[in-house]
C-alpha positions in Angstrom: -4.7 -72.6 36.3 -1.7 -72.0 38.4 -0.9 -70.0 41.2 2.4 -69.3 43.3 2.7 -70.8 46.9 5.3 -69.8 49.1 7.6 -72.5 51.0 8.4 -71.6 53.9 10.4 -73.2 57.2 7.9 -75.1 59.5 8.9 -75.4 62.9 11.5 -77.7 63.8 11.1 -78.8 67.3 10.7 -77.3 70.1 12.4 -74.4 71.3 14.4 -74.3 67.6 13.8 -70.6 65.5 16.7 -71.1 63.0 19.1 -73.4 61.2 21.7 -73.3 58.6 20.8 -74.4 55.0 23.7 -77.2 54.5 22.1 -78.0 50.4 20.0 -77.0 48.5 18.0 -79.9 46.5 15.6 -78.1 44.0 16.5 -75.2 41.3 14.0 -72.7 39.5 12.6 -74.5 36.5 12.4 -77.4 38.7 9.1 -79.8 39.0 8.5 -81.4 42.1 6.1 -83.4 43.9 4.2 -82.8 47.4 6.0 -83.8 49.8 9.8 -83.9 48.1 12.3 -82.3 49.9 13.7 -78.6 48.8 16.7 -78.1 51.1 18.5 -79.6 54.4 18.8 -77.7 57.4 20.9 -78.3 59.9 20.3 -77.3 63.5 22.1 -77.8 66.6 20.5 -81.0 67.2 19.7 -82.5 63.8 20.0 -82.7 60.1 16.7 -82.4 58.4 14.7 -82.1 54.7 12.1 -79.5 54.4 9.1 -81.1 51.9 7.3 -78.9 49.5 3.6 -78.7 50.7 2.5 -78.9 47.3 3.9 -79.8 43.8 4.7 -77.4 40.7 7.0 -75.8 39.1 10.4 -74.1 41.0 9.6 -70.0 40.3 12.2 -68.5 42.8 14.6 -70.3 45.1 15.5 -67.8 48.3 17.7 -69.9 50.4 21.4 -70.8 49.1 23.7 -73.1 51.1 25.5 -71.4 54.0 22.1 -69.0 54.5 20.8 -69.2 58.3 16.9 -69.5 58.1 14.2 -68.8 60.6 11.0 -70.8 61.7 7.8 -69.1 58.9 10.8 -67.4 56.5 10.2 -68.0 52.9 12.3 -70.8 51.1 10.8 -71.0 47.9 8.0 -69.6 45.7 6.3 -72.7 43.5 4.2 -72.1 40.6 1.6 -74.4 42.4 -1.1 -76.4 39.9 -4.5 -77.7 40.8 -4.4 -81.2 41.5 -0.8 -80.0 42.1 0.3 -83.7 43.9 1.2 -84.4 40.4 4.0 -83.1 37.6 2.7 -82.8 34.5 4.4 -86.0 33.3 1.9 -88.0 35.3 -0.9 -85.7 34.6 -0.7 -86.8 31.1 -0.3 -90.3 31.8 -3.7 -91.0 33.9 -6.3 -90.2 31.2 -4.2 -92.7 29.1 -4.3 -95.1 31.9 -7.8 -94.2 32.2 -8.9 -95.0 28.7 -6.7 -98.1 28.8 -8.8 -99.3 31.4 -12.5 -98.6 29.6 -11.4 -100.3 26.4 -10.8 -104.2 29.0 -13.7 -103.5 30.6 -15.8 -102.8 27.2 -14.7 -106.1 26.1 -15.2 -107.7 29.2 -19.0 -106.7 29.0 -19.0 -107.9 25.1 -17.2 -111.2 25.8 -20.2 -111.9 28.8 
């Protein structure tokens, strides 16, 4: 099941409402992970990455490089997944994992 989560631009300090989008580092059609950064803002003090707070799939991407953004304003839209910390590559890969593991401890208890 999927649903869309919007992105938007936490606060950046104190007393900062806006910055200026200097790149841009996901496109739509894009998988991320929590916690990977979408774009750089730069502000008058700083140059900062803004994470994703959750992984999926890049639906809509509402900043471009140049934009000026404000503190709560929308960056993204991600078609969000539960257990969404995760891309699907690595979704497939733990029940592998998982079953590679039972099959060493099934012979483990057969070998005692």
């Amino acid at each position: 099941m999927t649903m869309p989560t919007e992105i938007k631009l936490p606060e950046l300090g104190e007393n900062i409402e806006e910055g200026d989008v200097v790149n841009v580092l996901v496109s739509a059609g894009d998988t991320i992970e929590k916690d990977q950064p979408i774009i750089e803002v730069e502000t008058g003090k700083a140059t900062l990455e803004v994470p994703a707070d959750t992984g999926g799939t890049v639906q809509e991407v509402k900043v471009q490089k140049g934009d000026k953004v404000r503190v709560d304003q929308v960056l993204a839209v991600i078609e969000a997944r539960d257990g969404a910390a995760a891309p699907a590559g690595k979704k497939e890969a733990q029940p592998q994992a998982a079953k590679q593991s039972a099959a060493p401890s099934d012979s483990a208890t057969v070998s005692e």
